[in-house]
C-alpha positions, 0 to 999 in steps of 0.5 A: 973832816966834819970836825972842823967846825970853823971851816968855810972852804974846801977846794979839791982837785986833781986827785982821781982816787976821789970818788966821793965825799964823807957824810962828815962833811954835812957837819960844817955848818959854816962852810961857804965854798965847796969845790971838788974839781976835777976829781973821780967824784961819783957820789955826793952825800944825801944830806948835802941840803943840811950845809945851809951856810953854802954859798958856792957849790963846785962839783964840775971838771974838765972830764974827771967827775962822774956823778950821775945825780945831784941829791934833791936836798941841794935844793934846801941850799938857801944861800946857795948863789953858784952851783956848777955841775959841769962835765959830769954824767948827769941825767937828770937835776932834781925837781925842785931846783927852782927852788934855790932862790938865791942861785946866780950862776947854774952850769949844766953843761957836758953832761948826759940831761935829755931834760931840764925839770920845769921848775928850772923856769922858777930860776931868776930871770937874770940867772935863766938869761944870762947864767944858766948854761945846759949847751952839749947835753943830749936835749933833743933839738926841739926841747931845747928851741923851746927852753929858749923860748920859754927863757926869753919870754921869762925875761922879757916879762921879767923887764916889762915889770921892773920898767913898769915898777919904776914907772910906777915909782916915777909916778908915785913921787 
């Protein structure tokens, strides 16, 4: 696969034997797309950081994926505008998941998280607001009231200062 050096999408699903993925694939440097739905996937290569072209990460299903961590080198995706870990077995996200600046769309859902990492607040805040979905995870309750609080007050901070910004460049013209 890592062959394939013009490559920019693999789209999986529906095959159960999957369990993971060749380190191979680390080699297409222009792949943008990436999904592995619905598969047995329970490992995902160390060096899924060095795709820099990828746009679009995939590793979710609707029961059949098994991965119980994310490498924390998904984390140097700079690209990286959705990443959907839905349905699997995860317990935690890696540190530095705020980090990817240019995330739009980030599900987390069903899966076994009793935490979200404090950089998951560096997110955008249109990400955080409107595109972050973590529901059906262990989260205690309280943990939870307090990431939407914390959320919400990203937000509003977050308008306050564009409004102020065109205020400001109202002003200035």
């Amino acid at each position: 696969l890592g062959e394939l050096q013009l490559l920019e999408e693999v789209h999986v699903s529906k095959c159960p034997h999957l369990t993971e993925l060749p380190d191979s694939i680390c080699r297409l440097a222009k792949l943008k797309t990436l999904e592995v739905y619905d598969t047995g996937l329970a490992a995902v290569p160390d060096r899924i950081g060095d795709l820099k072209a990828l746009q679009r990460l995939v590793l979710g299903s609707h029961g059949g994926n098994r991965l119980t961590a994310v490498p924390d080198s998904v984390c140097d995706i700079e690209k990286l505008h959705l990443l959907w870990l839905g349905n699997n077995q995860l317990e935690s996200l890696p540190a530095r998941i705020g980090a990817l600046t240019s995330l739009q769309y980030l599900s987390v859902d069903h899966n076994k998280l009793t935490s979200l990492p404090d950089s998951v607040f560096e997110l955008h805040p249109f990400t955080l607001e409107d595109e972050f979905d973590f529901h059906d995870n262990p989260i205690p309750t309280k943990l939870v009231a307090s990431y939407k609080a914390k959320i919400k007050e990203i937000c509003r901070a977050d308008r306050a200062a564009r409004k102020a910004a065109r205020i400001a460049a109202g002003q200035g013209a």
